[in-house]
SEKOLTI-766552 format. One record per residue: residue number from 0; x, y, z of N, C-alpha, C in turn. Coordinates in steps of 0.1 Angstrom, whole numbers. Layout:
# SEKOLTI-766552
{k NUM | n_c1 X | n_c2 Y | n_c3 Z | ca_c1 X | ca_c2 Y | ca_c3 Z | c_c1 X | c_c2 Y | c_c3 Z};
...
# end
This chain:
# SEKOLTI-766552
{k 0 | n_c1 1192 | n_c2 1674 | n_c3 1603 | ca_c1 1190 | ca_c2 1664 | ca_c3 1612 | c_c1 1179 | c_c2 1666 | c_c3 1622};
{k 1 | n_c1 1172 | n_c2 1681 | n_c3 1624 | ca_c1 1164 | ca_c2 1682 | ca_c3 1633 | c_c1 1147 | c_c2 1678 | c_c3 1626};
{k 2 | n_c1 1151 | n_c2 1679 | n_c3 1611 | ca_c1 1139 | ca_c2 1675 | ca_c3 1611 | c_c1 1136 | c_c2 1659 | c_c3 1609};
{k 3 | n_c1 1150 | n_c2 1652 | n_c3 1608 | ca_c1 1146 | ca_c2 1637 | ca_c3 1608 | c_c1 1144 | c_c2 1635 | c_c3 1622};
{k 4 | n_c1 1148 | n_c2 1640 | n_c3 1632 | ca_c1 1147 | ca_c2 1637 | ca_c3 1649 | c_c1 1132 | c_c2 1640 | c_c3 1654};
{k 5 | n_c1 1125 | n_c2 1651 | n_c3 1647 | ca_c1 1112 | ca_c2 1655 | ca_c3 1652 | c_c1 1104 | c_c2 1642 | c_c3 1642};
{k 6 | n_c1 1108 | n_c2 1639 | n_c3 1627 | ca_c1 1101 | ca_c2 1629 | ca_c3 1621 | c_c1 1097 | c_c2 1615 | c_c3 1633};
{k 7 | n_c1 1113 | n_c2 1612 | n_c3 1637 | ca_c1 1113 | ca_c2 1600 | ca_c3 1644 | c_c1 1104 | c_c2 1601 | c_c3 1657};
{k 8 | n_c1 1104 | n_c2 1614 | n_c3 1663 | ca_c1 1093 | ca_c2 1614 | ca_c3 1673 | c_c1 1076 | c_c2 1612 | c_c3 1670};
{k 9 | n_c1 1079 | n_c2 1622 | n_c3 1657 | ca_c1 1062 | ca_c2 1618 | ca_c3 1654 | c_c1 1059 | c_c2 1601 | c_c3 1652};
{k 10 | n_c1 1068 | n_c2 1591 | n_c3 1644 | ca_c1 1064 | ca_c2 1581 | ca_c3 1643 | c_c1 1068 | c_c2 1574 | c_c3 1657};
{k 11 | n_c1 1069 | n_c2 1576 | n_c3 1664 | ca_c1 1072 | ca_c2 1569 | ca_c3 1679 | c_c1 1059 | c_c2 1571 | c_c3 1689};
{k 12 | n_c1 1049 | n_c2 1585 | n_c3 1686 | ca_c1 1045 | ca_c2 1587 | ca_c3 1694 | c_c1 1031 | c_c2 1591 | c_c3 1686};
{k 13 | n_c1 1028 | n_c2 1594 | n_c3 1675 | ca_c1 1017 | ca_c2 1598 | ca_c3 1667 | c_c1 1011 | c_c2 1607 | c_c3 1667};
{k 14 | n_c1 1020 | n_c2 1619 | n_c3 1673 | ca_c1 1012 | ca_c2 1632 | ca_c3 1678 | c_c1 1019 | c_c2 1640 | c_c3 1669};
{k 15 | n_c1 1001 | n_c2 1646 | n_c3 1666 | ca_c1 999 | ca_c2 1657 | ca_c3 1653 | c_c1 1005 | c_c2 1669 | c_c3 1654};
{k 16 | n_c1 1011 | n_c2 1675 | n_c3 1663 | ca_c1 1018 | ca_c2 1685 | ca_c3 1668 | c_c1 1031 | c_c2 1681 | c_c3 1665};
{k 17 | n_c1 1037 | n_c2 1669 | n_c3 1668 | ca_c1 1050 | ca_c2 1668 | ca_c3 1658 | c_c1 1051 | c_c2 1666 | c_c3 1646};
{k 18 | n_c1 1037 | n_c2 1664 | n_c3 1643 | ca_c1 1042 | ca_c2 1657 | ca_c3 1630 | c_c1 1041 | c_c2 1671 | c_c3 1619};
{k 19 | n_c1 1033 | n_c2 1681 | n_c3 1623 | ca_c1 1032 | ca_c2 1697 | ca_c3 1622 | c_c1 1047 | c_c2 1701 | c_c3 1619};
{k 20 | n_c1 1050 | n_c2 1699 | n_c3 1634 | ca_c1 1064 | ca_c2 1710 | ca_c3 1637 | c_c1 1075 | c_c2 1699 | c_c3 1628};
{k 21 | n_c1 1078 | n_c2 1683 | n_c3 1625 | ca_c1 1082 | ca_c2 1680 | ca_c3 1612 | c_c1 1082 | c_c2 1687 | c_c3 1599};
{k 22 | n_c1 1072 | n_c2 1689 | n_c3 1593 | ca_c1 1068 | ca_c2 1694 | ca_c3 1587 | c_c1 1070 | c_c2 1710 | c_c3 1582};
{k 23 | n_c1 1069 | n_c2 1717 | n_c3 1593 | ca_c1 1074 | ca_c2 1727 | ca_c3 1593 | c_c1 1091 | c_c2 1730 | c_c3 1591};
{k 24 | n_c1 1098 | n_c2 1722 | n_c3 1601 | ca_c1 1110 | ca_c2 1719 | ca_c3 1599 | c_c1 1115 | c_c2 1717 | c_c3 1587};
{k 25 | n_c1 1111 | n_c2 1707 | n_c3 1576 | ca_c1 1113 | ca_c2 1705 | ca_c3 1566 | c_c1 1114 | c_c2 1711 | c_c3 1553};
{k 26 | n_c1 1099 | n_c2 1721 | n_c3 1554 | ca_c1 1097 | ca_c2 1735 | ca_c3 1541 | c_c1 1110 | c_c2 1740 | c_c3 1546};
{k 27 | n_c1 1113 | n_c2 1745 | n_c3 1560 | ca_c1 1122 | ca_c2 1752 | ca_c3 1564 | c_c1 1134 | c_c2 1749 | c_c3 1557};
{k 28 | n_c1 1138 | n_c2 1738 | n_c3 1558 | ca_c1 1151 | ca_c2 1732 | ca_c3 1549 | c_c1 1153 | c_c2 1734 | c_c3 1537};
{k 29 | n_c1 1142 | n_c2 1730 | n_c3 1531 | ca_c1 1140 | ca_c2 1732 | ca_c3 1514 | c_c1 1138 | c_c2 1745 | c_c3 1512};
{k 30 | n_c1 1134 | n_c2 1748 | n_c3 1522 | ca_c1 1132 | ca_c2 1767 | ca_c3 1516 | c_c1 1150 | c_c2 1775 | c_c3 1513};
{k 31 | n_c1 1159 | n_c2 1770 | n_c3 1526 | ca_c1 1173 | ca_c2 1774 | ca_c3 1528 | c_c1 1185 | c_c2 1766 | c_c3 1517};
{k 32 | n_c1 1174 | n_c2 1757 | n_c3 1510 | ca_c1 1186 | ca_c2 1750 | ca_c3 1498 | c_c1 1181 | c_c2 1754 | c_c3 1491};
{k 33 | n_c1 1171 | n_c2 1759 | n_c3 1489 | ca_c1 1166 | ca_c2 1767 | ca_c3 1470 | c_c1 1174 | c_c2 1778 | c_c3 1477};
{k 34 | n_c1 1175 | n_c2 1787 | n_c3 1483 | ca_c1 1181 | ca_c2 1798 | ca_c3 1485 | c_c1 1195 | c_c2 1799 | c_c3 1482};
{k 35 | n_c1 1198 | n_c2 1789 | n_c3 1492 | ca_c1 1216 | ca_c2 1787 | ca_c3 1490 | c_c1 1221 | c_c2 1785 | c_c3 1470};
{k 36 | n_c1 1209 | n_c2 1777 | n_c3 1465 | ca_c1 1215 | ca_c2 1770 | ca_c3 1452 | c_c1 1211 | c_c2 1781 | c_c3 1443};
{k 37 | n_c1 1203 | n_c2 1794 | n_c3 1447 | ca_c1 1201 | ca_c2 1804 | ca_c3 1441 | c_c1 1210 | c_c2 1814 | c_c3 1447};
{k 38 | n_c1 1213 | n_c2 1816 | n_c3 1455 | ca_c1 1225 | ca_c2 1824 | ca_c3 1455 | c_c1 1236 | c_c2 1820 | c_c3 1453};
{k 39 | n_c1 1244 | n_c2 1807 | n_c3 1454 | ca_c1 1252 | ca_c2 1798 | ca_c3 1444 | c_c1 1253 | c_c2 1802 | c_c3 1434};
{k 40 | n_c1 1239 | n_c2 1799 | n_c3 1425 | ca_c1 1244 | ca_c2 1805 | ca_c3 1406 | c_c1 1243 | c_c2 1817 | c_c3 1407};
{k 41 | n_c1 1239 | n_c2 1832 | n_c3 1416 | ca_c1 1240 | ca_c2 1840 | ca_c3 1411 | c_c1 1254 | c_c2 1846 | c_c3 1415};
{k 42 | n_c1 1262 | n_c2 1838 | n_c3 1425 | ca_c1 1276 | ca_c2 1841 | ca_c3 1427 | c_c1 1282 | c_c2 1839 | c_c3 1415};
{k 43 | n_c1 1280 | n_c2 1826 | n_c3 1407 | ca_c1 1288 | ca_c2 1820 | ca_c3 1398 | c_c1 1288 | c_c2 1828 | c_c3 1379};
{k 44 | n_c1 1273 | n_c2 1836 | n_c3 1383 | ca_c1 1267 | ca_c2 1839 | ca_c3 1368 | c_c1 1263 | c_c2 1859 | c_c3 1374};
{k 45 | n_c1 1268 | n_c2 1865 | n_c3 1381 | ca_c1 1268 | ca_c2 1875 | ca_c3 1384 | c_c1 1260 | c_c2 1885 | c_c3 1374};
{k 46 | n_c1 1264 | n_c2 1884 | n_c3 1363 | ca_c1 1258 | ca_c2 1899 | ca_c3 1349 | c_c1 1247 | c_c2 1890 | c_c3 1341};
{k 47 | n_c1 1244 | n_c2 1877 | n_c3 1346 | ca_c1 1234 | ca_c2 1869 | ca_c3 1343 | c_c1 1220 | c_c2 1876 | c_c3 1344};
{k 48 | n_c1 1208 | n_c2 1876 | n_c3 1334 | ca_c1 1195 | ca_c2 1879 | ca_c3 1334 | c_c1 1185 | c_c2 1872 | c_c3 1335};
{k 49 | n_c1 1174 | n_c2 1872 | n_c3 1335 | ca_c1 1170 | ca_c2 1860 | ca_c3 1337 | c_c1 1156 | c_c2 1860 | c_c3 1349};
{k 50 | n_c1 1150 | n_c2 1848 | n_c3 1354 | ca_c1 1143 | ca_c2 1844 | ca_c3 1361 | c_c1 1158 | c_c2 1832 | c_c3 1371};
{k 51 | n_c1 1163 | n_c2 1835 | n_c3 1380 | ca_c1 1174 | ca_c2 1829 | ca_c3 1390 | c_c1 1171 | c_c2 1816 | c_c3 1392};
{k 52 | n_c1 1162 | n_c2 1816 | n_c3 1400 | ca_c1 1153 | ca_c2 1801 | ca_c3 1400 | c_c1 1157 | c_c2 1790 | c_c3 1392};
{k 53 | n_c1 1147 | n_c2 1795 | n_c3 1380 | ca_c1 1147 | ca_c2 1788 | ca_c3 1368 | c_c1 1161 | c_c2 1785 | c_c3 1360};
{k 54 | n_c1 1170 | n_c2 1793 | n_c3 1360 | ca_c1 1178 | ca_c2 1792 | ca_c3 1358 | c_c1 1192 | c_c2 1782 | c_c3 1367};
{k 55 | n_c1 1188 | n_c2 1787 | n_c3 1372 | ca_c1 1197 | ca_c2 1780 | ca_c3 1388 | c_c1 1193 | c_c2 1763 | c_c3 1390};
{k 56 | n_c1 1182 | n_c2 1757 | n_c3 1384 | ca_c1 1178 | ca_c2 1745 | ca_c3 1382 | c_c1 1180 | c_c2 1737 | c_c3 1370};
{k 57 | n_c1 1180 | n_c2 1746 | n_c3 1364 | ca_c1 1186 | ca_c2 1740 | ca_c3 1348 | c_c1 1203 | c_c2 1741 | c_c3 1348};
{k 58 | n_c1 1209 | n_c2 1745 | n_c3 1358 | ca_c1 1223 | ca_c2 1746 | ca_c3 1357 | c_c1 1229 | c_c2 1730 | c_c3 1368};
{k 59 | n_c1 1215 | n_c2 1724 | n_c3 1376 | ca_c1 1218 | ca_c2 1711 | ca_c3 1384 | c_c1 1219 | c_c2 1701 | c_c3 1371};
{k 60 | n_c1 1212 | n_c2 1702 | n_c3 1358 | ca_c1 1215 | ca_c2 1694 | ca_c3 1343 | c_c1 1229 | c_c2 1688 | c_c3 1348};
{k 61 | n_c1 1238 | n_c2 1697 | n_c3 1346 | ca_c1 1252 | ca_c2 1692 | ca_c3 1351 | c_c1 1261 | c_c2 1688 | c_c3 1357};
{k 62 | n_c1 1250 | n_c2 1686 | n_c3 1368 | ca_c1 1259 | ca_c2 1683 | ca_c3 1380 | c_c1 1245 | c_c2 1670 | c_c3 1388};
{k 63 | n_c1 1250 | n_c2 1655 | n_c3 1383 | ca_c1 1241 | ca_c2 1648 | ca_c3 1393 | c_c1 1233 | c_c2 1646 | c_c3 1406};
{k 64 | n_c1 1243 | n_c2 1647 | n_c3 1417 | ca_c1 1243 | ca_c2 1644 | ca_c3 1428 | c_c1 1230 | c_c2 1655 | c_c3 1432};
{k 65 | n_c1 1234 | n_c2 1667 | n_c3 1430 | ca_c1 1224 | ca_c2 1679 | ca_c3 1433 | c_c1 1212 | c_c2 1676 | c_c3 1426};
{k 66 | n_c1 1213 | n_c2 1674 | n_c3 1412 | ca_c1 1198 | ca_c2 1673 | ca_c3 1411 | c_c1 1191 | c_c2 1658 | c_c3 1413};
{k 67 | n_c1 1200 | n_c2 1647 | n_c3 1416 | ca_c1 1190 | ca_c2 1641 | ca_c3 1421 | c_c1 1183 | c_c2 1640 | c_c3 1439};
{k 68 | n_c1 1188 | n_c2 1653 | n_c3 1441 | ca_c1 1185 | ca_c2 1657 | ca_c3 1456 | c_c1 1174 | c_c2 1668 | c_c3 1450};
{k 69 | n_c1 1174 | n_c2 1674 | n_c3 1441 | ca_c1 1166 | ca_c2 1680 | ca_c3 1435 | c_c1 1149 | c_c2 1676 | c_c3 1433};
{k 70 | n_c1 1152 | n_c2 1663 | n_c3 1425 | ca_c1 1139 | ca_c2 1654 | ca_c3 1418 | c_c1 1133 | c_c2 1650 | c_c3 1431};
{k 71 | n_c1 1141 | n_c2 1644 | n_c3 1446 | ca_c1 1140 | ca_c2 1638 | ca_c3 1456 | c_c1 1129 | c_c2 1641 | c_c3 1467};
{k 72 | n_c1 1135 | n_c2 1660 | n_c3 1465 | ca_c1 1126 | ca_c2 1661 | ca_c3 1477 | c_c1 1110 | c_c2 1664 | c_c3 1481};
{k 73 | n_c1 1111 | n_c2 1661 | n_c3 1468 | ca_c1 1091 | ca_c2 1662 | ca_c3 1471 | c_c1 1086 | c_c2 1648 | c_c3 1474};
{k 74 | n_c1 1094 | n_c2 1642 | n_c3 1471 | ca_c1 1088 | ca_c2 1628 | ca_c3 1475 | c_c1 1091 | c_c2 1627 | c_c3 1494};
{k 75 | n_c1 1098 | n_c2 1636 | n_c3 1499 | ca_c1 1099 | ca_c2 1638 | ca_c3 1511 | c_c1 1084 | c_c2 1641 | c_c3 1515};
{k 76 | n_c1 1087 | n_c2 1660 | n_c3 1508 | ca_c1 1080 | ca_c2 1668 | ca_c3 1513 | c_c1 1064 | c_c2 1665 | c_c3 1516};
{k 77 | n_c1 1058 | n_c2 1661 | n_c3 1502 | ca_c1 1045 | ca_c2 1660 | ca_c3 1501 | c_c1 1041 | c_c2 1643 | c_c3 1509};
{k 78 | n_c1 1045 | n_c2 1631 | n_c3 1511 | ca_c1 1042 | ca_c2 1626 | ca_c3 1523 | c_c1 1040 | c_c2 1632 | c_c3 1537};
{k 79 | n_c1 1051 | n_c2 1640 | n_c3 1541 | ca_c1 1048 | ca_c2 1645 | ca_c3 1553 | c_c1 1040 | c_c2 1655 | c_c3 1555};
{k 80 | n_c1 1036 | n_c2 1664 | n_c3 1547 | ca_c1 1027 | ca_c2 1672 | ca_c3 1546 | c_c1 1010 | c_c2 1658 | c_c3 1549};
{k 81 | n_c1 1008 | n_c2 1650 | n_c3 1541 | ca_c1 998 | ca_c2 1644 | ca_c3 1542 | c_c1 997 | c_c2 1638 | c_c3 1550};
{k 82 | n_c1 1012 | n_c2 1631 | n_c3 1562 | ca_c1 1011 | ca_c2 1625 | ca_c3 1575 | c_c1 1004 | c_c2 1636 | c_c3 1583};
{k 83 | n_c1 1009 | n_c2 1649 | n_c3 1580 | ca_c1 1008 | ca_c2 1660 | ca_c3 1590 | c_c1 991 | c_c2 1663 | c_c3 1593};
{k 84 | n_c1 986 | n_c2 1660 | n_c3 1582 | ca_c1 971 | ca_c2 1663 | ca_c3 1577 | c_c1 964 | c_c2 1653 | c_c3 1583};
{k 85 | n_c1 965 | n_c2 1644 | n_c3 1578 | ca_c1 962 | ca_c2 1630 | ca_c3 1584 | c_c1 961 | c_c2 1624 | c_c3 1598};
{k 86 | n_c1 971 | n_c2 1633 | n_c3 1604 | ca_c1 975 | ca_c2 1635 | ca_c3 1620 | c_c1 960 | c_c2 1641 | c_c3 1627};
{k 87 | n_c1 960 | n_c2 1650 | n_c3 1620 | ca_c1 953 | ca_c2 1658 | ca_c3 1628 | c_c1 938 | c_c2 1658 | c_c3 1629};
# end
């Protein structure tokens, strides 16, 4: 929610410094759910080998909701990155 609230400031006020600290906020998020969903499967698949990651993405196959939050967020991410560029 903090990065949709810094979003909303940037489009309220047009300033490249939020639309930065947006931005930043956001990798931050996506960085803490690849983590979470990689330490997820390696709770779930423990004696598992592998590349985690890769693995851990191919196991959203089965489960919708997640991966279409998956497919989703670069269509976030990479907008705001180019607002953020664009800003400045």
């Amino acid at each position: 929610m903090v990065g949709l609230g810094v979003w909303i400031a940037f489009v309220a006020t047009g300033s490249a410094l939020l639309a930065w600290a947006g931005f930043a906020v956001l990798t931050l998020h996506l960085t803490l759910g690849d983590t979470l969903m990689v330490k997820g499967w390696r709770k779930s698949n423990p004696d598992a080998r592998g590349i985690a990651y890769f693995r851990a993405m191919t196991s959203l196959l089965k489960r919708p909701l997640p991966l279409a939050h998956a497919c989703i967020s670069p269509l976030a991410w990479f907008p705001a990155l180019a607002a953020a560029v664009i800003s400045s």
